[in-house]
C-alpha positions in Angstrom: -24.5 -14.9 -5.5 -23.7 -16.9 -8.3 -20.3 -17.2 -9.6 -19.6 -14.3 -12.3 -18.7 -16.0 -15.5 -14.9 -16.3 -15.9 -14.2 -14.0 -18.6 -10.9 -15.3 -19.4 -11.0 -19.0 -18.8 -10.5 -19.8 -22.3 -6.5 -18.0 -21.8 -6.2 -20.3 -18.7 -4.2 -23.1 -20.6 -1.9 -23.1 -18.5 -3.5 -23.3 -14.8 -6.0 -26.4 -14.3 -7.8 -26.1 -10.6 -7.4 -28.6 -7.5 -3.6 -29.5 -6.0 -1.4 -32.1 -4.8 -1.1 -31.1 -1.2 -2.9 -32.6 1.5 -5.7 -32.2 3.8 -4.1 -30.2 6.9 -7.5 -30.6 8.8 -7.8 -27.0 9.7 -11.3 -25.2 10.2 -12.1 -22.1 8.8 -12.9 -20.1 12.3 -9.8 -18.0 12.0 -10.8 -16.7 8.7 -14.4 -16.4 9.0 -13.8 -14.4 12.5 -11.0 -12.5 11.1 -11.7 -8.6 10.7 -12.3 -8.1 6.9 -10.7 -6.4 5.3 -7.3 -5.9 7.9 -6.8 -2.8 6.4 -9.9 -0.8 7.7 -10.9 -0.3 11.1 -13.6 -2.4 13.0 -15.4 1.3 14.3 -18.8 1.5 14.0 -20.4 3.1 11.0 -21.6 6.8 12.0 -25.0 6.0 10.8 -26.6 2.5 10.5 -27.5 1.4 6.8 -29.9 -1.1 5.7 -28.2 -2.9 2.8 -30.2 -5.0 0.2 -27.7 -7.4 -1.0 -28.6 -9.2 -4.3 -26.8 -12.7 -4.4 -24.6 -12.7 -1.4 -23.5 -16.2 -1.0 -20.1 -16.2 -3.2 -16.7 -15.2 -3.2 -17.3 -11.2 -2.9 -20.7 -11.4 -0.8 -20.1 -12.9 2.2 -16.9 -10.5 2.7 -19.0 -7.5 1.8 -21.6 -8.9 4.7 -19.1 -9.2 7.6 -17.7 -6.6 7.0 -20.6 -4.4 7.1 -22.2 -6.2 10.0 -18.5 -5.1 12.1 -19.5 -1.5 11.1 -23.6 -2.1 12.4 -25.1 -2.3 9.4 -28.3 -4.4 9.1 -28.2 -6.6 5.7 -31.0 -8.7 3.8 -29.6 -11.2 0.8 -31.8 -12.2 -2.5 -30.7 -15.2 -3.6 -32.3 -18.8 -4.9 -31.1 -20.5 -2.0 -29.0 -22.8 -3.7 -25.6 -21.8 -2.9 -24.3 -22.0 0.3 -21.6 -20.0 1.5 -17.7 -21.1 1.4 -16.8 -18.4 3.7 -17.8 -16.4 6.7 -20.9 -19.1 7.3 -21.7 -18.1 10.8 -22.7 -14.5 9.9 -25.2 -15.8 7.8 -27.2 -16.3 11.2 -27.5 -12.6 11.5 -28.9 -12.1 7.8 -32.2 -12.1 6.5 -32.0 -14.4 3.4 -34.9 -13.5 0.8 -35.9 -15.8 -1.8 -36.8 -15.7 -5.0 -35.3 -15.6 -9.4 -34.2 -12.4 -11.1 -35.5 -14.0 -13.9 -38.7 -14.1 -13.0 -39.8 -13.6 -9.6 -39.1 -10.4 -7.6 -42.1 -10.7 -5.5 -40.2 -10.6 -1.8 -38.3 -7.6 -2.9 -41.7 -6.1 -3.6 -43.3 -2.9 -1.1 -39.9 -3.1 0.7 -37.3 -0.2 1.2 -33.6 -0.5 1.8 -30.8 2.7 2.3 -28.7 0.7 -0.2 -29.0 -2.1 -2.7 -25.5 -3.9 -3.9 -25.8 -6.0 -7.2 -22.9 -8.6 -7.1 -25.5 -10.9 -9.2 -25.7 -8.8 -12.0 -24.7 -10.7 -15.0 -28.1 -10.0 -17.4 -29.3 -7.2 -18.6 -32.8 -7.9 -18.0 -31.9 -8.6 -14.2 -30.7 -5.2 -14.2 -33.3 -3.5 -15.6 -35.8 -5.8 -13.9 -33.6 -4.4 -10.3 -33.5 -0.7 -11.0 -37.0 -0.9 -12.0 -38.3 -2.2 -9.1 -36.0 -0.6 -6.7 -35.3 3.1 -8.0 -38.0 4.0 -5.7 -37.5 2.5 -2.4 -33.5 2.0 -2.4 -30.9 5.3 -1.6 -28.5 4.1 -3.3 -27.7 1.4 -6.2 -23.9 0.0 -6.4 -23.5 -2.1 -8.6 -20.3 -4.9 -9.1 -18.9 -4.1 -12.5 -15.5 -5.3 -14.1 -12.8 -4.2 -15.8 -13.7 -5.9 -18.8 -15.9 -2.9 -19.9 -12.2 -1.4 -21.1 -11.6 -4.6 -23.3 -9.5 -4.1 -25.6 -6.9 -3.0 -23.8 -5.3 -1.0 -25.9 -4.2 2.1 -23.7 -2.0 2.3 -20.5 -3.3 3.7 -17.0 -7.0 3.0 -17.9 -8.9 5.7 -15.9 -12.4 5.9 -15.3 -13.5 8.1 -17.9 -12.0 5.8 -20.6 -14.6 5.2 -23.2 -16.2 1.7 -22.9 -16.9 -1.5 -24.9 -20.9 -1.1 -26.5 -20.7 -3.0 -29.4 -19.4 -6.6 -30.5 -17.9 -6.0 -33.6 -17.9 -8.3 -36.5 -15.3 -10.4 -38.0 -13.6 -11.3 -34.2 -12.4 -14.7 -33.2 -13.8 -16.8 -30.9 -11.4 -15.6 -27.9 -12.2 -11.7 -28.6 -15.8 -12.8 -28.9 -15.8 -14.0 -25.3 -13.8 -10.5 -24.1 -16.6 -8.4 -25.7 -19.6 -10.3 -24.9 -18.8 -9.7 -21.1 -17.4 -6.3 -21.6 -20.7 -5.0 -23.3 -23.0 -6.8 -20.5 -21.3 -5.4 -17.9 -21.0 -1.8 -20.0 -25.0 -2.1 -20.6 -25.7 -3.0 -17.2 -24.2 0.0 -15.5 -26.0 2.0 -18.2 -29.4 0.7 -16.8 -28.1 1.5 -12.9 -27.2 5.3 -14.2 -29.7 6.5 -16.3 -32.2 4.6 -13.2 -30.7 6.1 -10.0 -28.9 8.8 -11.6 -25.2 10.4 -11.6 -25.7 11.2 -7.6 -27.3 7.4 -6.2 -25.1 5.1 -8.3 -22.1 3.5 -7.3 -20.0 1.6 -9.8 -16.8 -0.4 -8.8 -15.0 -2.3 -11.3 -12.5 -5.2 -9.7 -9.8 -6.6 -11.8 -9.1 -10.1 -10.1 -10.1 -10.6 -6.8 -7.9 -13.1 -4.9 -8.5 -13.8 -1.3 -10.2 -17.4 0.7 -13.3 -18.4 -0.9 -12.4 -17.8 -4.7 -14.0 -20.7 -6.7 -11.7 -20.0 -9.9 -8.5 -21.2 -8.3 -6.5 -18.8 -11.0 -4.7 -17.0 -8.7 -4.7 -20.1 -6.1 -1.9 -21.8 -8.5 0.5 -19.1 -7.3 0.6 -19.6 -3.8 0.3 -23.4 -3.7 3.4 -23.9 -6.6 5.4 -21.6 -5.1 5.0 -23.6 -1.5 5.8 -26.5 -2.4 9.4 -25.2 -4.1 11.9 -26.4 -6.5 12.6 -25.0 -10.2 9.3 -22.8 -11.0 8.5 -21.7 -14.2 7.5 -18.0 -14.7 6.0 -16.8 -17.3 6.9 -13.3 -19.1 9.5 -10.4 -18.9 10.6 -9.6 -15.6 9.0 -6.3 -15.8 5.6 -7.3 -17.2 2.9 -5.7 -15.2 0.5 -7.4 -12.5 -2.4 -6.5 -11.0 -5.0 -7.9 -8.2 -6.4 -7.2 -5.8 -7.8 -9.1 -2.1 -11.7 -9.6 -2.2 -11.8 -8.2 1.5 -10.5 -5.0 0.3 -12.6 -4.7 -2.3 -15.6 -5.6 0.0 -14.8 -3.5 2.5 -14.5 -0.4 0.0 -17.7 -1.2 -1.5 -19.1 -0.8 2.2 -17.3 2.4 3.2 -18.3 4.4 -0.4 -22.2 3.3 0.7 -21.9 4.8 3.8 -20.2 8.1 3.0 -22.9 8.1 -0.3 -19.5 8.7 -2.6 -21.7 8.1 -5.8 -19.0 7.7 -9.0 -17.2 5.4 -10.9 -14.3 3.4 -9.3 -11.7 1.1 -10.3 -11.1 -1.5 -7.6 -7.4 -2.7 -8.8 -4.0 -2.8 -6.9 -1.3 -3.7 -5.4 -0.8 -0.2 -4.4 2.1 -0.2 -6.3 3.7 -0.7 -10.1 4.6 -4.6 -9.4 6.0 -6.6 -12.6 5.9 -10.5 -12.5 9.1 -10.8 -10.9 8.7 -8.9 -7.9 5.3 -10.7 -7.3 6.6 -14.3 -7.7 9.3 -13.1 -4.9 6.3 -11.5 -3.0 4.0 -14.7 -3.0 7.4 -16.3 -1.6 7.9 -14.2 1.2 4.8 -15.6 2.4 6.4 -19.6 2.7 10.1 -21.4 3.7 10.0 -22.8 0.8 13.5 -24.2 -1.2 12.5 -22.3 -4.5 14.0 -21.4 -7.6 12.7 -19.1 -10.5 13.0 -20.0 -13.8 11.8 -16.8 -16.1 10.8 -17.3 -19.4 10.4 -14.0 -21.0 10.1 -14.8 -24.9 6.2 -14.8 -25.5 6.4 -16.4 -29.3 8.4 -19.5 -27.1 5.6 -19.5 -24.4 2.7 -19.1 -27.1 3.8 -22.6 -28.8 3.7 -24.2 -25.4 -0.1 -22.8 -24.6 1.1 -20.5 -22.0 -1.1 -17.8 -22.2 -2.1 -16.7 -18.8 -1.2 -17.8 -15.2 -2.9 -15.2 -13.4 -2.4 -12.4 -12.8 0.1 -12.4 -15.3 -1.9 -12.4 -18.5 0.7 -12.0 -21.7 0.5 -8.0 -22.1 0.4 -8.1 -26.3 -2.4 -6.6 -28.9 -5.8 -6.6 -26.6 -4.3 -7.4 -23.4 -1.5 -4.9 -23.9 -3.3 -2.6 -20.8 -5.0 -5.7 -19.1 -2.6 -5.0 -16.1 -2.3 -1.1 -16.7 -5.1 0.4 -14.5 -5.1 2.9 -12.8 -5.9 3.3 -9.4 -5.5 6.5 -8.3 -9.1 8.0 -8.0 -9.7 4.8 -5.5 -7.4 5.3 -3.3 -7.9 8.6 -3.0 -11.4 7.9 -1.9 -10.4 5.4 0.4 -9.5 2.1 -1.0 -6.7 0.2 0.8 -4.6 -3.0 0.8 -3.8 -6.2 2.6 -0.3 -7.0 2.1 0.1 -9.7 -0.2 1.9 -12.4 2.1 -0.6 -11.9 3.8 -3.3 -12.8 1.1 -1.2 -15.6 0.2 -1.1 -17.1 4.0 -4.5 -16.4 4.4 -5.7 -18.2 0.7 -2.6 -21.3 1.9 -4.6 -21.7 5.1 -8.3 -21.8 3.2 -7.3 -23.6 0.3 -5.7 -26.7 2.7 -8.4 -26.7 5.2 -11.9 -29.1 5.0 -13.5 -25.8 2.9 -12.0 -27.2 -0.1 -12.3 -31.0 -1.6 -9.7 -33.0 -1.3 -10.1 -34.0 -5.3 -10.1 -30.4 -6.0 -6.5 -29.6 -4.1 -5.1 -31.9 -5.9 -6.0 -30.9 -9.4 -4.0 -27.5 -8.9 -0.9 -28.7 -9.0 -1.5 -32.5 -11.0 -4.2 -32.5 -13.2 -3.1 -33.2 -16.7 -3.8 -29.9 -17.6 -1.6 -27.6 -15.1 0.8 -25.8 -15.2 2.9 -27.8 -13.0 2.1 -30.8 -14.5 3.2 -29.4 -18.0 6.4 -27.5 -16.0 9.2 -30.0 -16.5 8.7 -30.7 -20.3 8.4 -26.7 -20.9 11.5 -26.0 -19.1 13.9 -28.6 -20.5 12.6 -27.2 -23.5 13.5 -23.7 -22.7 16.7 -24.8 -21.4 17.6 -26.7 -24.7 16.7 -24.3 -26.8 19.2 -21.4 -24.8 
């Protein structure tokens, strides 16, 4: 699968990607072989599925793979063949990879069936169309990997499911808000297509808010767990109360797998922790994870943190005008269907272990925490500022 665009990297001033810590030398066996996600059991499915997985290779898809090849399930992926895995590679072995464009070449999906077909690639509208199309006939079941940028703007607080979504790019926006409603109304559009094509009672939408977890290419939520391991004075951005959500890619995976198999057609947002957490209580979190000698600086005035370009350090995204809900989701319908959660120290050990292991380029590692751009890099100038100005 291709990378989903980043729909808020122009906010990430504040977070470059790579980091300063070392090659360790570790393999990624112990993730790869680890049950995904920890939360759910290893039984067998009840029935065997035969899942159609369109992309496949990235951050979400190789999760969604393992897990359902623990529960029996037999999987095929549709990809171009250019991206190799980052995680779980040895499963791969027990996949039937299909080749081919959703641009413009569909033929090996053609006079095939499938119980279930999962979209992770989904990011035109045409590929939609083009999917449902083809598929409406000879797939069960369509779930498709939506966002929750179909909300943006923000503007409410515990954003359900039946809150009416972005359609329209409106005129006179600024660059930024351009960006928020350009994905928003894809990704609105798009589960459009899968409903009016499979129907209310064969579609399956889940909408993540940002997946964290081994594997993720975007290194936003990476920062966290690497900054706070190395310790000393940390800079954190926002009131101690702001809100934060996330949510592990294994759980999400894993959900996606178990509403297939009990056909739980609907709507879904895929958000946690489990819990209300502010931006406080996860910086302590993330360092229950490490031994680290750290110290918390909060910075909670956003007009001080808006002249220093500190925007976002996600999952903290600054909760004013169109983000004011970003982090405000609710979850409640999920979990009552069945959506659970790793324990965040143990996320953070698990992405610590990926990130400084051979998976991830040296050059890239140490970008995180020293390229001219990062937060860390920018941290001791914006604290003695903060400090002089108290």
């Amino acid at each position: 699968m291709n990378q989903e665009p980043n729909r808020r990297k122009f906010l990430q001033t504040g977070i470059t990607l790579g980091t300063l810590l070392p090659l360790l030398g570790r393999s990624l066996s112990s993730l790869a072989q680890k049950p995904q996600p920890a939360a759910a059991e290893s039984a067998k499915a009840l029935q065997p599925l035969s899942i159609l997985v369109l992309g496949g290779t990235s951050f979400l898809g190789p999760q969604q793979i393992a897990y359902a090849l623990q529960r029996g399930h037999r999987i095929s992926t549709f990809t171009r063949g250019r991206t190799q895995p980052k995680v779980q590679k040895d499963i791969f072995d027990e996949v039937e990879q299909l080749i081919g464009d959703r641009e413009n070449d569909l033929e090996a999906l053609k006079n095939r069936r499938w119980d279930v077909v999962i979209d992770n690639s989904g990011n035109r509208i045409k590929w939609v169309k083009d999917a449902v199309a083809l598929l409406k006939n000879s797939c069960g079941l369509y779930l498709y990997t939506s966002s929750t940028g179909v909300y943006y703007p923000y503007l409410g607080q515990n954003i359900r499911e039946n809150t009416k979504l972005v359609l329209k790019v409106p005129e006179g926006i600024t660059s930024v808000q351009k960006l928020e409603y350009d994905y928003g109304v894809m990704k609105s559009l798009n589960e459009i297509e899968v409903m009016n094509g499979f129907g209310k009672e064969r579609a399956i939408i889940v909408r993540p808010t940002y997946m964290i977890g081994p594997g993720d290419q975007t290194d936003r939520f990476t920062y966290w767990p690497e900054r706070i391991a190395l310790g000393g004075e940390i800079l954190v951005p926002g009131k101690a109360d702001d809100p934060v959500q996330y949510i592990d890619v294994r759980d999400v995976a894993g959900f996606m797998i178990r509403l297939a198999e009990n056909h739980k057609a609907g709507i879904y947002n895929a958000v946690g922790p489990p819990s209300a957490t502010g931006m406080q209580a996860f910086v302590y979190g993330v360092h229950a994870a490490f031994n680290s000698r750290a110290s918390f600086v909060m910075i909670p005035d956003y007009d001080f943190l808006t002249k220093h370009k500190v925007l976002d350090a996600i999952p903290w995204i600054m909760p004013i005008g169109d983000n004011l809900g970003s982090a405000r989701l609710d979850l409640s319908f999920s979990v009552a269907n069945g959506l659970t959660f790793t324990p965040l120290a143990e996320t953070v050990r698990d992405i610590h272990e990926w990130w400084n292991s051979e998976a991830v380029p040296e050059e890239k590692r140490r970008k995180l925490l020293a390229g001219p751009a990062s937060l860390a890099t920018r941290e001791p100038e914006i604290l003695a500022a903060w400090k002089a100005r108290r």
